[in-house]
Steps between C-alpha positions, in 0.01 A plus 500: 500500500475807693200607326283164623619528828335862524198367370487227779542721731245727380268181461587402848419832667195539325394114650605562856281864487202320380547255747515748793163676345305140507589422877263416711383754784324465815182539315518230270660380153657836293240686306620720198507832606263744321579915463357672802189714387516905569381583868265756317371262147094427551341221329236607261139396591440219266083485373371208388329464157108520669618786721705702184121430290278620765733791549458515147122542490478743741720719390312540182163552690704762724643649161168526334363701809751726519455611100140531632621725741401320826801497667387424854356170327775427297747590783318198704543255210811586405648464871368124515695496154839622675432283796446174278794596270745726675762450222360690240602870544225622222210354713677721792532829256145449429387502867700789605352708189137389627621616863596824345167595338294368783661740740726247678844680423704288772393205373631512226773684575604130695456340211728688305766454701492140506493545126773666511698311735465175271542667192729868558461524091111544520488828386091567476552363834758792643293778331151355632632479802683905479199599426325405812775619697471806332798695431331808672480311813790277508740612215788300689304173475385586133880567437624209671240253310530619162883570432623153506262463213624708278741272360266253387255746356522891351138590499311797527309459845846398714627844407209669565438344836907570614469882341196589710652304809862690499284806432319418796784513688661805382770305329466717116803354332388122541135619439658705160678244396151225520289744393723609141474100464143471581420752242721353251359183498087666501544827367120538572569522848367848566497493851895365533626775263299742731684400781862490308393851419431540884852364546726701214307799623632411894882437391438831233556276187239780358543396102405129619266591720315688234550215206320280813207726565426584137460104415310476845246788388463327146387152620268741736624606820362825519485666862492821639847335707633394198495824306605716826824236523550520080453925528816462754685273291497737206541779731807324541609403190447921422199420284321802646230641189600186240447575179300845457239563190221702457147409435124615471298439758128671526413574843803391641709635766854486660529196753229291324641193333312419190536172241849435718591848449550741783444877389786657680421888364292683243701600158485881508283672211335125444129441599506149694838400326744342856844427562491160570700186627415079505553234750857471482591816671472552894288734512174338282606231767468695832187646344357187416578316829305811684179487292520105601500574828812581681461778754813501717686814510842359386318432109449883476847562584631269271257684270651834621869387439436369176362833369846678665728263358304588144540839591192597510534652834165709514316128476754426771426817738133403514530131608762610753295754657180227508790303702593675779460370870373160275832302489591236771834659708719346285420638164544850632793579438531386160100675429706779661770508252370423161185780576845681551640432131118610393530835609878546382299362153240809528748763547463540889798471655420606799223299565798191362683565826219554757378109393883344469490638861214284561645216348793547719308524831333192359832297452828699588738265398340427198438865376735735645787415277291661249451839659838663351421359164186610521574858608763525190161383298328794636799753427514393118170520446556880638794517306334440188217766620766780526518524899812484557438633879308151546722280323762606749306486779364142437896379392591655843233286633658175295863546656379545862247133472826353340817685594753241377394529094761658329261542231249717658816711654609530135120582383458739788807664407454548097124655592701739710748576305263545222298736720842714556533384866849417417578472861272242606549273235853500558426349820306238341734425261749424781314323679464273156913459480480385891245254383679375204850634493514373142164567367445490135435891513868580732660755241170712421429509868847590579506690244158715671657521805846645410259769352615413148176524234405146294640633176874585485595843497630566122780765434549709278609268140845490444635548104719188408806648256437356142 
C-alpha cells in the first residue's frame, strides 16, 4: 500500500510541475522552452546548390591557372570562388597560396587565419601561414601558430619551422630539442643538422656537435664557416693531428692539402715522401677553412694552439709571433699565456716568464695565480740543468708570490738543505710545521731541525749470548 501511495505522489508532483511550465504568461499561451544557444556559437553560411556549382567552376578555372603559374590571374578567379562559396576552406588554401607567389604575403596571411580559426587542425594551413610570418621575423607568432598543432600532426616542416624560430630567439634547448626531431624524421636535412651542430657546439656537447657536422658536410654543406666551427670542435674533443700516415707526394710541400690530405712535414732521408693527416683532425680543418677563405685573426690562433697542444711548439712559436698586436683586447691575455707555454716548450724559460707577465698585465685575476707555479716550472727546469744557484733563486721567487704554500716552504727548504745551507732551510722547514702543524712530513722535518741526520745513527752491533 505504501509503495502506490509513493508512486501517486510522485505522479502527482510530476502533473502539478508540468502544469506550472504550460502557464500562460503575459505574452501569450506557454511555448516549450528550447536550450539557450552559446553567446559565442555562429551559424555557418549556408550556399545554395547554383551558388556551391558556380563556386565550383571557378575554382577549377582558378586551379588550372595557378598550375600554369599565373597567380595574379588565378588569385582573381579564385577570390570570386571564396566569395561565392565561403565554406569551403580548400578554395581559401588555394587563394592564399596564389597570394603568396604573386607577392601579396598579407593577403594571404588573412586568409590563413580564418582557416585556421574554423578549422585549428589544418595543419598545411599553420605551416603556410609560419612560413609567411617567418620565424626569423616573428618566431613568437611562428611559435604560437604551430605548437597547438603538433598534436594532430608529427611532420617534418612543424619542427623545422619551431627549431629555427626558438633559435631565433636564443632559446637552444627548445630549438635542440625540434631540431634532433626535425632531423630524425628527414635525415637529409643538411641545413638543420648544421645548425644542431651550431647548437651542441654553443652548450660544448663537442662529440654531438661533431656526429652533426660530419652528416651536414656529407649531404654537402661545405663552407669555409663550417670547417673553421668543425676545426674548433675537434680542437675540443683533443683531435689535434687525427690519425698521422705518411705518403708520396711529388712536388708537394708542408701546409698544402692534397687528395684530402694535408702534408704536415717532410719524412727525413725521403725525397717527396710527407707526414700527413685527413679531415677528421683539427688541424686539416683549420687549414682547410683558411684556403676557403677565412681571414680573421682568431682562425690562425686556433691554428697556433692546435699545433701547441700537439706539441709541436716550433709550428706554434711562428703563428704566435705572426699574432702579436692582431688579437681583439680580450684574447690577450690568453694569446699572452699559451705563447707563454710555447717558449717553456722550446727550452726558454726565461722568455716563459717575461710573456706569463704579459698575460698577467693582460688579465690579473685570471693569470697571476699562476706566477708561483710558474716560477717553480722555471726552477725545475734549472734543476734538471744542474744550476742549483737558479733553482733556488727561482723557488725563493715561488714562496714570496705565494707565501702561505707549505709546499714551496718545504721545496725551498730540501733545495737548501741539499745545497748545505742547513740554516736556511731550517727556517723553511718551520715555517712548514706553522703552516701545517701535522704535515705528512712532521717527524723528518723535526727530525732536521733538532739537527738529527735522516738515517738513524747505528751503534756499534751488540753480540747476543748463544
Amino acid at each position: 500500500m505504501k509503495r502506490y501511495t509513493a508512486l501517486a505522489l510522485t505522479l502527482t508532483l510530476t502533473f502539478a510541475t508540468s502544469n506550472l511550465l504550460a502557464q500562460p504568461t503575459a505574452d501569450g499561451p506557454a511555448k516549450a522552452q528550447p536550450d539557450k544557444a552559446k553567446p559565442d556559437a555562429k551559424a555557418k553560411p549556408t550556399v545554395s546548390a547554383d551558388d556551391a556549382r558556380k563556386a565550383e567552376g571557378l575554382f577549377e578555372a582558378g586551379r588550372k591557372l595557378f598550375f600554369q603559374a599565373k597567380y595574379k590571374d588565378a588569385a582573381a578567379i579564385l577570390a570570386d570562388a571564396v566569395k561565392t562559396d565561403p565554406t569551403k576552406g580548400s578554395y581559401k588554401l588555394l587563394l592564399s597560396k596564389a597570394y603568396r607567389y604573386a607577392g601579396e604575403g598579407d593577403k594571404a596571411v588573412g586568409l590563413l587565419a580564418d582557416i585556421l580559426k574554423e578549422n585549428p587542425e589544418h595543419v598545411e594551413a599553420g605551416v603556410t601561414l609560419a612560413e609567411l610570418l617567418s620565424p626569423k621575423k616573428q618566431p613568437d607568432k611562428v611559435i604560437e601558430t604551430l605548437e597547438p598543432l603538433l598534436k594532430f600532426k608529427r611532420d617534418y616542416p612543424l619542427y623545422h619551422l619551431l627549431a629555427e624560430a626558438h633559435n631565433e630567439k636564443g632559446d637552444l634547448d627548445k630549438a635542440r630539442k625540434y631540431y634532433e626531431e626535425a632531423v630524425r624524421l628527414n635525415p637529409r636535412a643538411g641545413g638543420d643538422l648544421y645548425e644542431l651542430g651550431n647548437i651542441y657546439l654553443a652548450q660544448s656537447r663537442f662529440a654531438r656537435s661533431a656526429n652533426a657536422y660530419e652528416r651536414a658536410n656529407a649531404l654537402g654543406v661545405d663552407t669555409d664557416v663550417f670547417h673553421f666551427k668543425l676545426a674548433s670542435v675537434y680542437y675540443n674533443l683533443r683531435n689535434y693531428l687525427g690519425r698521422i700516415g705518411t705518403a708520396k707526394v711529388v712536388g708537394g710541400k708542408p701546409g698544402q692539402i692534397k687528395d684530402q690530405m694535408l702534408l704536415i712535414d717532410t719524412v727525413p732521408g725521403q725525397a717527396d715522401t710527407f707526414y700527413v693527416t685527413g679531415p677528421k683532425s683539427a688541424v686539416y680543418q683549420v687549414v682547410l677553412a683558411q684556403k676557403m677563405g677565412v681571414k680573421l685573426p682568431g682562425i690562425r690562433f686556433l691554428e697556433g694552439n692546435i699545433w701547441l697542444s700537439a706539441r709541436r711548439h716550433a709550428k706554434a712559436d711562428t703563428i704566435y709571433k705572426s699574432l702579436e698586436g692582431k688579437l681583439e683586447k680580450g684574447d690577450q691575455g690568453l694569446f699572452w699565456y699559451y705563447w707563454a707555454q710555447t717558449a717553456l716548450g722550446l727550452g726558454q724559460a726565461e722568455t716563459y716568464l717575461e710573456r706569463l707577465n704579459k698575460a698577467i698585465e693582460a688579465e690579473p685575476d685570471v693569470y697571476k695565480p699562476t706566477l708561483a707555479e710558474a716560477y717553480l716550472t722555471v726552477a725545475q727546469r734549472y734543476q734538471q740543468a744542474g744550476e742549483s744557484g737558479k733553482h733556488i733563486a727561482y723557488l725563493h721567487r715561488a714562496v714570496q708570490t705565494n707565501p702561505l704554500s707549505a709546499s714551496l716552504h718545504l721545496t725551498l727548504g730540501d733545495a737548501y738543505w741539499q745545497a748545505g745551507h742547513r740554516d736556511k732551510a731550517i727556517e723553511q722547514y718551520k715555517l712548514v710545521l706553522e703552516l701545517e702543524p701535522n704535515h705528512g712530513q712532521r717527524v723528518r722535518l723535526l727530525n732536521r731541525i733538532r739537527g738529527e741526520e735522516d738515517t738513524p745513527k747505528v751503534g756499534p752491533i751488540k753480540t747476543v749470548g748463544r
